[in-house]
N, C-alpha and C positions, 0 to 999 in steps of 0.2 A: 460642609461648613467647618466641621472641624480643623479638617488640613487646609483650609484656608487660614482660620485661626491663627494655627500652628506656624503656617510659614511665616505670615506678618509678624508673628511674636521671634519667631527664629531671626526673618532682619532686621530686630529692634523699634519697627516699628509702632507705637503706642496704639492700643483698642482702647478706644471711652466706655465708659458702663451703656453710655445710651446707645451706643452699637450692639453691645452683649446684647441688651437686654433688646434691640429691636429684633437682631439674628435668631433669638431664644423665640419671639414671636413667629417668624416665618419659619421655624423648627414644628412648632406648636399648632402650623394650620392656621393660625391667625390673622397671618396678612402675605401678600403674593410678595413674588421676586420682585416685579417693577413698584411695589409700594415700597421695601425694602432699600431700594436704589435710588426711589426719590427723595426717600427720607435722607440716606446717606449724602448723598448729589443738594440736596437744600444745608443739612447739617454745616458742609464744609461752603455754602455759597454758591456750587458749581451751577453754571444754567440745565434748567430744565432741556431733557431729551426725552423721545419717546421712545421704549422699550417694546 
């Protein structure tokens, strides 16, 4: 996750807090990769896919 981070931040790309702070939870054991992605994927509108 990090160097994901890192690279979106390296092509100027903006990270919201409510991204930090969802990525910090699927760091934490708290929520899976596909809750993660759907959170992300609703966030920005995108249609639901399954993971």
């Amino acid at each position: 996750m990090k160097f994901a981070l890192h690279n979106q931040r390296m092509e100027g790309l903006p990270i919201s807090e409510q991204t930090l702070s969802d990525v910090q939870e699927y760091i934490d054991g708290q929520t899976t990769a596909s809750e993660l992605v759907a959170r992300t994927r609703a966030r920005y509108g995108l249609d639901d896919v399954e993971c």
